[in-house]
C-alpha positions as CSV (number, residue, x, y, z in Angstrom):
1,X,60.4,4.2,-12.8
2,X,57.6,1.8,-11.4
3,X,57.7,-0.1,-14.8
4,X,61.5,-0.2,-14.7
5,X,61.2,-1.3,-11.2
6,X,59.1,-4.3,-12.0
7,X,60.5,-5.0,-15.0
8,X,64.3,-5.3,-13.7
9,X,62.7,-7.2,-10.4
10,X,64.7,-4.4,-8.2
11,X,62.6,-6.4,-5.0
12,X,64.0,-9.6,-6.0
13,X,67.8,-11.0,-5.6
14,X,70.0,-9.2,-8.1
15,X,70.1,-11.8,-10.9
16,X,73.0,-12.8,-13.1
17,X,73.4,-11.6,-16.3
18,X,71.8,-14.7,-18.4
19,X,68.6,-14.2,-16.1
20,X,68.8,-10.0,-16.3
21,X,68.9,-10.9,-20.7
22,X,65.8,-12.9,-20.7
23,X,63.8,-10.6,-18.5
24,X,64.9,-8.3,-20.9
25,X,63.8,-10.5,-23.9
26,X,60.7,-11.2,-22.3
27,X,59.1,-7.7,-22.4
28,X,56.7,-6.4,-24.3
29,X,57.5,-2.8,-25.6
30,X,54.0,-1.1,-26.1
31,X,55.2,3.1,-27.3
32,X,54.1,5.0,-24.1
33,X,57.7,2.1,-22.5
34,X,60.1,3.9,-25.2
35,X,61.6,5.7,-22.4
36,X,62.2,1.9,-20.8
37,X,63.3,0.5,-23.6
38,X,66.1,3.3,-23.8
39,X,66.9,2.8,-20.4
40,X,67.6,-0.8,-20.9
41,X,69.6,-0.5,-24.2
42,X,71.7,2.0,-21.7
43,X,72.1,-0.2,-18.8
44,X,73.4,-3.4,-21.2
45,X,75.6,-0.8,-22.1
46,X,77.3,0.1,-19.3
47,X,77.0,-4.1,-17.9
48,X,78.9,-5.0,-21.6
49,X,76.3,-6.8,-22.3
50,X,76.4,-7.8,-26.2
51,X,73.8,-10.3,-25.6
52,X,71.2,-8.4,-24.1
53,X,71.7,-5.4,-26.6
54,X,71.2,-8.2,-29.7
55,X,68.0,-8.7,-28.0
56,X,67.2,-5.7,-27.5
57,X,67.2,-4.9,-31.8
58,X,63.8,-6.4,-32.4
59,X,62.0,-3.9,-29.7
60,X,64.1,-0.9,-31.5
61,X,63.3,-1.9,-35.0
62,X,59.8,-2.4,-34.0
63,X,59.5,1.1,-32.0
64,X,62.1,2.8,-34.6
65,X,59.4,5.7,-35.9
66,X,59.2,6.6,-32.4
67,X,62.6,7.4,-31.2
68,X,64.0,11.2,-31.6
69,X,66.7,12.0,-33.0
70,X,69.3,12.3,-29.7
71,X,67.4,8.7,-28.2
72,X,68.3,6.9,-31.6
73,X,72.1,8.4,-32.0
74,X,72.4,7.6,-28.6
75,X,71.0,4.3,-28.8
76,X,73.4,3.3,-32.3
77,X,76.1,4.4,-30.3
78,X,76.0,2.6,-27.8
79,X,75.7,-0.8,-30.3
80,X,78.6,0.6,-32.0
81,X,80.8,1.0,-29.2
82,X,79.3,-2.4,-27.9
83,X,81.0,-3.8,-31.3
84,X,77.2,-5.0,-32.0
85,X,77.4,-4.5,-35.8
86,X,74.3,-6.7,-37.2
87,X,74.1,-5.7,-40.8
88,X,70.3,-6.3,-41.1
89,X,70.2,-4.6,-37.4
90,X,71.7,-0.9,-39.2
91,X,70.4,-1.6,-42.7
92,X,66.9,-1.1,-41.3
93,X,67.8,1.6,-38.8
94,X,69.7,3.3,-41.5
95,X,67.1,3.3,-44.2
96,X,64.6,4.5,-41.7
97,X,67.4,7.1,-40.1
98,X,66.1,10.0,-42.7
99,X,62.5,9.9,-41.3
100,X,63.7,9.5,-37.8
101,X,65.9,12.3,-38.4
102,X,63.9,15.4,-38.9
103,X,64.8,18.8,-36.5
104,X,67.8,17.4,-35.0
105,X,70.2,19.0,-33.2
106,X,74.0,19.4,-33.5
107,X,74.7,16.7,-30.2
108,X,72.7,14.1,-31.7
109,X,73.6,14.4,-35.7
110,X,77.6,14.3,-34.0
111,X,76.4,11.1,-31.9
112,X,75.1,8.9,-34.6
113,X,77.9,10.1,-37.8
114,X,80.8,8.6,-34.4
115,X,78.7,5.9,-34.1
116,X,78.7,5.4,-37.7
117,X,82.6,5.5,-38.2
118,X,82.5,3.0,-34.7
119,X,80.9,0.6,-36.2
120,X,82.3,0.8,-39.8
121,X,79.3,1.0,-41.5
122,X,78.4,3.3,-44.5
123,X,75.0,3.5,-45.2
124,X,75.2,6.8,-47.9
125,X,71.4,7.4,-47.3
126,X,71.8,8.3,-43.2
127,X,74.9,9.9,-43.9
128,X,73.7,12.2,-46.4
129,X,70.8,13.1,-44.2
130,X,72.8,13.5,-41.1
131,X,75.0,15.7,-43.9
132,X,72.0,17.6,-44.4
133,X,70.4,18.6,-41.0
134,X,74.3,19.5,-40.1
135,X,74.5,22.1,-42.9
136,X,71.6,23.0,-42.0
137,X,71.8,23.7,-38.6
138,X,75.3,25.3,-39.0
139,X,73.2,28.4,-40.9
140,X,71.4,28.8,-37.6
141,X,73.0,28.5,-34.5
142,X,76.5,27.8,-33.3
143,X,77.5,24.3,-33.5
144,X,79.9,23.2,-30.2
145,X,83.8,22.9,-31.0
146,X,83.4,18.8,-29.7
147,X,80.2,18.2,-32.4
148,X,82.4,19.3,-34.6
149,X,85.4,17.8,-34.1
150,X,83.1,14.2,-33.9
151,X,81.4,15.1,-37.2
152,X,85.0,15.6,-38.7
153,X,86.3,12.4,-37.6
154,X,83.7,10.7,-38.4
155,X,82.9,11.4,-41.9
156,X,87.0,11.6,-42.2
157,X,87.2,7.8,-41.3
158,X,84.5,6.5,-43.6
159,X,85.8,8.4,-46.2
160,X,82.7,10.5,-47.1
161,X,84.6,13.7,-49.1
162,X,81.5,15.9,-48.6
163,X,83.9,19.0,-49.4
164,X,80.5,21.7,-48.6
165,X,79.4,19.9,-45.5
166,X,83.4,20.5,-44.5
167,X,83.4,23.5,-45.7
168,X,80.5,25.2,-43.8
169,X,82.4,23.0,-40.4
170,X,85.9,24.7,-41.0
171,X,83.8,28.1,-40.9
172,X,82.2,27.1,-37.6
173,X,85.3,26.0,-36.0
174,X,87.1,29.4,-37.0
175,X,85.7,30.8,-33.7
176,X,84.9,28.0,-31.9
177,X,88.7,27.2,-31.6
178,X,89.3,27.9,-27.9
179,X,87.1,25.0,-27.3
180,X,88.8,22.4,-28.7
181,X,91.0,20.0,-26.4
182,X,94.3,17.9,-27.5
183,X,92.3,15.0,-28.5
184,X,89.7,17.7,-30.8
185,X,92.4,19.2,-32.3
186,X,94.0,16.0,-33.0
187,X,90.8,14.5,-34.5
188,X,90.1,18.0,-36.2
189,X,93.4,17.9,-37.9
190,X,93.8,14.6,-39.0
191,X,90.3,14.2,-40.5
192,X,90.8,17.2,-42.8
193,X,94.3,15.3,-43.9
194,X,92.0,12.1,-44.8
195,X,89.8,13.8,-46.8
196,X,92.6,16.5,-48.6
197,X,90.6,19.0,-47.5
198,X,93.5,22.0,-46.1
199,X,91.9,25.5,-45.0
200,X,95.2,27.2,-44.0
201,X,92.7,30.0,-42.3
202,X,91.4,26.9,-40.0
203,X,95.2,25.7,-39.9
204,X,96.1,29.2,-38.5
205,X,94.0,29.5,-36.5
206,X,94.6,26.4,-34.7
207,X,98.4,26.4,-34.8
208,X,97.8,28.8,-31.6
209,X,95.4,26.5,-29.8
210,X,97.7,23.6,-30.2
211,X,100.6,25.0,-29.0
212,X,99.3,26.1,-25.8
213,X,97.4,22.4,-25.1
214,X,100.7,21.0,-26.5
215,X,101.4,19.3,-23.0
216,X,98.3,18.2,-22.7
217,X,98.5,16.2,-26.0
218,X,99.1,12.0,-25.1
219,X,102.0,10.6,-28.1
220,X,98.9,9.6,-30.3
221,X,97.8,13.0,-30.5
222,X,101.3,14.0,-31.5
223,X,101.3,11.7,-33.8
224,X,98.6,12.4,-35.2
225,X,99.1,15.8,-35.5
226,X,102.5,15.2,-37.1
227,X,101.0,12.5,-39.6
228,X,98.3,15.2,-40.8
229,X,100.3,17.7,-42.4
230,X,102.7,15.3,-43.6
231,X,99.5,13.9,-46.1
232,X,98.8,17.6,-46.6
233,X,101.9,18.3,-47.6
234,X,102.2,21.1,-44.9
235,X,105.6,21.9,-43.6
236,X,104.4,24.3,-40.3
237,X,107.7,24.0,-39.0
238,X,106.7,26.1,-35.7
239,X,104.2,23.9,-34.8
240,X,106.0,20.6,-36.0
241,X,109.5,21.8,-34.0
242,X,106.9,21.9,-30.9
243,X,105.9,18.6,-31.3
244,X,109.4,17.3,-31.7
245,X,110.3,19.4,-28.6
246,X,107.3,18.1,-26.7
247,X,108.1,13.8,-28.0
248,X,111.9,14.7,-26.7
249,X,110.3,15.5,-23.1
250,X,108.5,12.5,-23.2
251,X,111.5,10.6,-23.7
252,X,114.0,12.7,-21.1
253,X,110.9,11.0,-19.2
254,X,112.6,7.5,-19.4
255,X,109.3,7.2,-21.3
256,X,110.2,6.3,-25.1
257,X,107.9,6.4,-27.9
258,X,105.7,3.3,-28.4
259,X,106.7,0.6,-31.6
260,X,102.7,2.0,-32.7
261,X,103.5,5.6,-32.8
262,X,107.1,6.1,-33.5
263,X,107.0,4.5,-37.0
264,X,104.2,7.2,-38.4
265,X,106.7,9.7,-36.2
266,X,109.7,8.9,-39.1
267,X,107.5,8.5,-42.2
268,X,105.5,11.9,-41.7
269,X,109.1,14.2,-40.5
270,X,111.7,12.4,-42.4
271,X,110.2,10.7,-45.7
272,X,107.1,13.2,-46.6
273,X,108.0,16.5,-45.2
274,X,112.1,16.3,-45.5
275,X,111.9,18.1,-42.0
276,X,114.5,16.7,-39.2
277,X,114.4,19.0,-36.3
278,X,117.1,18.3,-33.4
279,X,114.3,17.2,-30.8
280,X,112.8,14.2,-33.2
281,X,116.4,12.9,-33.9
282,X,116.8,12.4,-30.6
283,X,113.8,10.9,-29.9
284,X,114.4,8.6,-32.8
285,X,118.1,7.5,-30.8
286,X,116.2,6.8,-27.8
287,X,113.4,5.3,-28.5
288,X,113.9,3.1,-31.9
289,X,116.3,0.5,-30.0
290,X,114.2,0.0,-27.2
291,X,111.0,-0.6,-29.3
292,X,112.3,-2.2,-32.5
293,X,111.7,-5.4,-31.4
294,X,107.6,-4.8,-30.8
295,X,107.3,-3.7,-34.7
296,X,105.7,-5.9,-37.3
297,X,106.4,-5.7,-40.9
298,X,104.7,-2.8,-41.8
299,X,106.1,-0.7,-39.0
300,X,110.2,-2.1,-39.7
301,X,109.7,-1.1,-43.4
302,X,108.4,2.6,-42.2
303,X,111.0,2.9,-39.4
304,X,114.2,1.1,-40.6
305,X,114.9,2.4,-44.7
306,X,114.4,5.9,-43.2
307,X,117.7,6.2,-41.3
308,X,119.8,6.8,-44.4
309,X,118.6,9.9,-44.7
310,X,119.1,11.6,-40.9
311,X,122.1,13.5,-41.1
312,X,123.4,14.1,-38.1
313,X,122.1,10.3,-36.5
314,X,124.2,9.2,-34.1
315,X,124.1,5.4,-34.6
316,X,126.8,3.4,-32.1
317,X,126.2,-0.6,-31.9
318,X,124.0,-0.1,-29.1
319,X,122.1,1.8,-31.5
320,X,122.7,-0.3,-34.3
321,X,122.5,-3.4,-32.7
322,X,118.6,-4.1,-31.6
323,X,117.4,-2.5,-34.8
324,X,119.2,-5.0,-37.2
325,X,119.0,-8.3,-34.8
326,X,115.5,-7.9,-34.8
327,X,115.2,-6.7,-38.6
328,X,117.4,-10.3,-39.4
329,X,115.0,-12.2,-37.9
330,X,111.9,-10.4,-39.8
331,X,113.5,-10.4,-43.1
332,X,111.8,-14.0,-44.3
333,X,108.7,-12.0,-43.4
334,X,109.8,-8.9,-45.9
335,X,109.3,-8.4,-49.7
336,X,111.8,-8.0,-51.8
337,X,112.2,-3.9,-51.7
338,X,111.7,-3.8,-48.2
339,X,114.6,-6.2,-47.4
340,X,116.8,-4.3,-49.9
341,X,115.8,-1.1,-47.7
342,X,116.8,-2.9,-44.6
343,X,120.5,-3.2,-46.1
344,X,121.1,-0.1,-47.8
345,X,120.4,1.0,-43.6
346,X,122.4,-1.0,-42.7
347,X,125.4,-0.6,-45.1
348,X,124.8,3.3,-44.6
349,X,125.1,2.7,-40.7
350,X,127.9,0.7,-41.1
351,X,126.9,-2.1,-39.3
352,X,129.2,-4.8,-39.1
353,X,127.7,-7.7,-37.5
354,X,129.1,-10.8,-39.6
355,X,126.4,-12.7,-38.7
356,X,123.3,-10.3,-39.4
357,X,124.8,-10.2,-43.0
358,X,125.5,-13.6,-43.8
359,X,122.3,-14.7,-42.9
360,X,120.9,-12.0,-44.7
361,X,122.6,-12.2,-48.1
362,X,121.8,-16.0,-47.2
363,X,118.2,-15.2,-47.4
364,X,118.6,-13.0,-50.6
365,X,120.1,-16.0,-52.2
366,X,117.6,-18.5,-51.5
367,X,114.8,-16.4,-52.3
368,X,116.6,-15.0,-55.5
369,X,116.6,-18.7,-57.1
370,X,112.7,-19.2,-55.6
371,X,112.1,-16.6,-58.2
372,X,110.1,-14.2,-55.8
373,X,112.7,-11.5,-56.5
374,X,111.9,-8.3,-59.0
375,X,114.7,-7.5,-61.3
376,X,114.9,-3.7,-60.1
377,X,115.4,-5.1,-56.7
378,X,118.0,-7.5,-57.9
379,X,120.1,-4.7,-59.8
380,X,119.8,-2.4,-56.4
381,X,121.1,-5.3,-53.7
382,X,124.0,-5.7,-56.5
383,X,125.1,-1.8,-56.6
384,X,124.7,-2.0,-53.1
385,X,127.1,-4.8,-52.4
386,X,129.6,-3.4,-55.1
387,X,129.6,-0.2,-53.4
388,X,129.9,-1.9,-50.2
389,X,132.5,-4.0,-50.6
390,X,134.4,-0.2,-52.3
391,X,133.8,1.5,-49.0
392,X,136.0,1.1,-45.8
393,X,134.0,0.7,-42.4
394,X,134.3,2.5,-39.4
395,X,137.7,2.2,-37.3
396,X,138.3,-0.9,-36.0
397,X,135.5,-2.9,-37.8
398,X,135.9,-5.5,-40.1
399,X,134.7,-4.5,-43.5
400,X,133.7,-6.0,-45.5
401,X,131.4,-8.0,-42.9
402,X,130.6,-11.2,-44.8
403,X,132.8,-14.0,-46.6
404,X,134.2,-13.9,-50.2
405,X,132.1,-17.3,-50.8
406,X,128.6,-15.9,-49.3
407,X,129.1,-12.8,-51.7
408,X,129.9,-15.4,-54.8
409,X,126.9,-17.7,-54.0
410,X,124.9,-14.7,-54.0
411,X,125.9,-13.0,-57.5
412,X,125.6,-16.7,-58.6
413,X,122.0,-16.8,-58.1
414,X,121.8,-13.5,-59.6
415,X,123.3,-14.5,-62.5
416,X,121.0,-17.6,-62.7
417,X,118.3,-15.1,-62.5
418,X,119.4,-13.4,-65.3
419,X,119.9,-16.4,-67.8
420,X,116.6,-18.1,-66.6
421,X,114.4,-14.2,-67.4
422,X,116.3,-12.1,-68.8
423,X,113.2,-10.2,-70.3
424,X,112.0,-9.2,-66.7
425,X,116.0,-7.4,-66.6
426,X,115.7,-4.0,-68.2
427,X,118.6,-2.1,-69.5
428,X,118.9,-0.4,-66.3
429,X,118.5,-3.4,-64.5
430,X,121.4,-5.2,-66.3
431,X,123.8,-2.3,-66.3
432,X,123.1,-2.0,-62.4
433,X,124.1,-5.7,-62.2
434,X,127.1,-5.6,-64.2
435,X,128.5,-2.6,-62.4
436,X,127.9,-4.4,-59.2
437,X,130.0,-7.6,-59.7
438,X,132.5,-5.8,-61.2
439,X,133.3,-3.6,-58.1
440,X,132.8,-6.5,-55.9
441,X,134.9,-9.0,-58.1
442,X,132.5,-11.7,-57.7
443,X,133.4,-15.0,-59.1
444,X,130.6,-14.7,-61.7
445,X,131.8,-12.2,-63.7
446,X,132.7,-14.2,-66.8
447,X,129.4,-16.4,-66.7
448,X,127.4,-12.4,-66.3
449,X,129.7,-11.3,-68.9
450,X,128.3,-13.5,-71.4
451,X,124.7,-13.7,-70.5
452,X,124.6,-10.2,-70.7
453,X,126.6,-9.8,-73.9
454,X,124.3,-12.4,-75.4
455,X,121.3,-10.4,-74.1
456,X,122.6,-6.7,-75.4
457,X,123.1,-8.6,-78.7
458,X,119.5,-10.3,-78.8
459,X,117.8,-6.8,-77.6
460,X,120.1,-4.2,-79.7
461,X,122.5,-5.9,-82.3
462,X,121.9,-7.3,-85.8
463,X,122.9,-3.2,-87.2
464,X,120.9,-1.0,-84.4
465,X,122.2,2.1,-84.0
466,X,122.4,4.8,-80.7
467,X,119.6,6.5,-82.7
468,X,117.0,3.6,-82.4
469,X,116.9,4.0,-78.9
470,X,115.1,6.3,-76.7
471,X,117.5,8.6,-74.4
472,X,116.7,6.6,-71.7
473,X,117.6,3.0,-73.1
474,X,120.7,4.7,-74.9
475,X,122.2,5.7,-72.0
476,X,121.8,2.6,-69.9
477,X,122.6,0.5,-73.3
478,X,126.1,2.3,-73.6
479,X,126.5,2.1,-69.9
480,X,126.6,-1.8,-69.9
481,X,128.6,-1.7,-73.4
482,X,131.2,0.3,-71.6
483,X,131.0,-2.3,-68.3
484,X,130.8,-5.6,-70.2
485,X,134.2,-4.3,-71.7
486,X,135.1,-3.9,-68.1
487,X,134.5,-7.2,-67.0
488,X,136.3,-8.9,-70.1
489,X,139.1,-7.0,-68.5
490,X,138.3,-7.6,-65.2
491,X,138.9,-11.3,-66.1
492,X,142.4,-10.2,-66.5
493,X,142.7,-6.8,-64.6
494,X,144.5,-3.9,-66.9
495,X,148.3,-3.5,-65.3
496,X,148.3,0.3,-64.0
497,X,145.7,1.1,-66.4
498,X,142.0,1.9,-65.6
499,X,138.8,0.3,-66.5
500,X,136.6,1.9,-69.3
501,X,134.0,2.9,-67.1
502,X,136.2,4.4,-64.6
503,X,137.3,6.3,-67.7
504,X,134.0,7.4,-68.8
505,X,133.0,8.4,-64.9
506,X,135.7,10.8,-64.9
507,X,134.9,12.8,-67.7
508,X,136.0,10.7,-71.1
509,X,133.8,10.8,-74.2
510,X,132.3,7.2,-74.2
511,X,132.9,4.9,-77.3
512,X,129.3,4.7,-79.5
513,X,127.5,1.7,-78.7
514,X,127.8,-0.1,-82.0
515,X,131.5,-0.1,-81.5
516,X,131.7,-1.1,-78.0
517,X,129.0,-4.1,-78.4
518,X,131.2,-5.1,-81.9
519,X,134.1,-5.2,-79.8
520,X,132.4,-7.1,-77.1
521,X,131.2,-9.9,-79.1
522,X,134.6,-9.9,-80.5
């Protein structure tokens, strides 16, 4: 304390912090000061003092083989949480970690692997030594619920799948689960999802915990929670109807669920585990409009596509509305999928704001003749609009909700696309586009017509047969036979009669390929 004293200048008027750092600097460590030296990593701690801490690494490296175990976790944590990450700083500390290391205890092996996934450094050396002493340990005494749950997380987040050192933790845990708090549980959970590691007799045994801290949990806990059986494919739908139930009282609140939470909320219930209880799709009404418009790419692509497949969603224009105004103005941020996700939403909504979807097939246009478009996503946005422009809105909307001439420009450029790489268009790809500007009657369809005839030609005339082609290709080769037939009659619509592939859908026996593409070039 008297060296502490004299070295901090307690008698003196407190100094500011660039004076306090070279005081620091100034000091000369000698082994019997270790004690001072951890006192002053701790006190430019708690100041946030980065400066004084990078300082501070040359007395640590120099006194490293005297630290203990607990003194030298506690000391890296603090760097860590400091966001002091000097690479040469935890190289040295980390190659020296397995000496320092020896008879440590559960606290201070937890301590240094959190300050480890802190800092985002992986040093396999320390962390198989800290790996070590753990599994050690856990054959003779009891390790606490928290170490635990902070050895869990923290090999979890660097991605270090030591499946025996998790093993011999899930065991621990078993009877340590009464321990555990919201945020344990949460970090217990989720780092067994990042490493695939599922014990269902830990998962059972914690299903009980959890529900009785469930109010206790804060929304990234929930989330959490909901995102870690989704990657483990586990459909606990007890425990995941009590975290819907628990979101929806958050939200009858007047609290909705934050734009960084709700999207990992709709991809882990709706997308991976198919589960869509009552309580989430209500949270998903309330809160998605009001937070839309905080969401970055990522999060629209996660939150938005979704929605096509929530039954019962109720989705009026105050609903509708925020969600696709702000998607409009993200889509030149989008890729091509993701935009086509975007519509198929908002065609399945029924949204029928002219201007979102002028702008929008706009946009598809101009980045269609940029080339940045993929032929699969080029087929899709044309069966969309062709079954788009087949459906009837909602009462008093006006459906279709674009103009005859944005629709042409944009099967124009398709088109284009087609004649300008037609080997990127598979046979899929092509039947998809023909079906789509038949049912929308674009203006294109005799300039497709031929580029596609031309290309079934190039790819399967000159003699081939239905039996030259896989199942796959044959299908998809007489499906755009039978519509290219179509849209030679489309040119000049049959009088009462129906089109081939209207006739074929319903149950006909299709004409063989050979015949149909004869005809066609015909």
């Amino acid at each position: 304390q008297e060296a502490l004293a004299q070295a901090l200048h307690d008698d003196a008027p407190a100094p500011r912090p660039g004076q306090a750092c070279a005081r620091m600097a100034a000091l000369h460590y000698s082994p019997q000061q270790l004690l001072l030296l951890c006192n002053h990593v701790h006190r430019a701690f708690q100041n946030k003092n980065p400066d004084t801490l990078r300082q501070l690494m040359a007395p640590v490296l120099t006194n490293l083989h005297l630290f203990r175990p607990n003194e030298l976790a506690m000391v890296l944590n603090h760097y860590a949480n400091t966001r002091v990450v000097d690479k040469q700083f935890w190289q040295k500390v980390s190659d020296a970690l397995p000496d320092v290391f020896f008879d440590a205890d559960s606290k201070g092996l937890s301590i240094a692997v959190n300050a480890y996934a802190r800092a985002s450094f992986r040093h396999d050396g320390a962390l198989q030594a800290i790996s070590s002493w753990t599994k050690y340990v856990a054959t003779r005494e009891a390790i606490p619920g928290r170490s635990i749950a902070m050895l869990v997380n923290g090999y979890s987040k660097m991605r270090v799948r030591d499946l025996d050192l998790m093993e011999a933790l899930s065991e621990q845990l078993l009877v340590r689960v009464p321990e555990l708090n919201g945020t344990d549980i949460a970090q217990v959970v989720n780092g067994y999802a990042r490493l695939d590691f599922c014990s269902d007799a830990l998962f059972n045994a914690l299903r009980h915990q959890t529900l009785q801290e469930m109010s206790t949990f804060t929304v990234q806990n929930l989330a959490m929670l909901a995102h870690a059986h989704a990657r483990l494919k586990r459909r606990d739908e007890q425990l995941l109807t009590a975290v819907a139930s628990e979101l929806r009282l958050r939200c009858d609140a007047g609290v909705p669920i934050a734009a960084n939470h709700l999207p990992s909320l709709i991809n882990a219930y709706i997308e991976r585990l198919a589960f869509q209880p009552a309580d989430l799709i209500r949270v998903i009404e309330f809160s998605l409009p009001k937070v839309v418009s905080q969401m970055e790419n990522f999060d629209l692509v996660l939150s938005v596509p979704p929605l096509v497949r929530i039954e019962s969603l109720c989705a009026p224009p105050s609903f509708r509305g925020p969600i696709f105004t702000h998607c409009g103005a993200m889509l030149k941020h989008l890729t091509c999928n993701a935009v086509v996700g975007i519509l198929e939403a908002a065609s399945h909504l029924r949204h029928d704001c002219r201007d979102f979807w002028e702008s929008s097939l706009r946009h598809c246009r101009q980045s269609i003749a940029e080339g940045t478009w993929d032929a699969k996503y080029m087929a899709i946005l044309s069966s969309l609009l062709g079954k788009l422009l087949m459906d009837q809105g909602s009462p008093g909307s006006k459906w279709p909700p674009f103009s005859a001439d944005v629709k042409d420009d944009l099967f124009q450029a398709i088109v284009q696309a087609v004649d300008n790489s037609s080997d990127k268009f598979s046979l899929r790809d092509c039947a998809d586009v023909a079906l789509g500007c038949l049912r929308a009657r674009s203006s294109s369809a005799a300039a497709l017509t031929l580029s596609l005839e031309l290309l079934l030609h190039a790819r399967h005339g000159q003699g081939t047969g239905d039996a030259d082609l896989d199942d796959a290709d044959a299908h998809h080769a007489e499906r755009l036979a039978t519509l290219l037939v179509d849209l030679r009659a489309s040119l000049d619509p049959p009088a009462g009669g129906e089109y081939e592939s209207e006739r074929v859908e319903k149950g006909g026996v299709p004409v063989r390929l050979g015949s149909l593409l004869e005809n066609s070039l015909k």
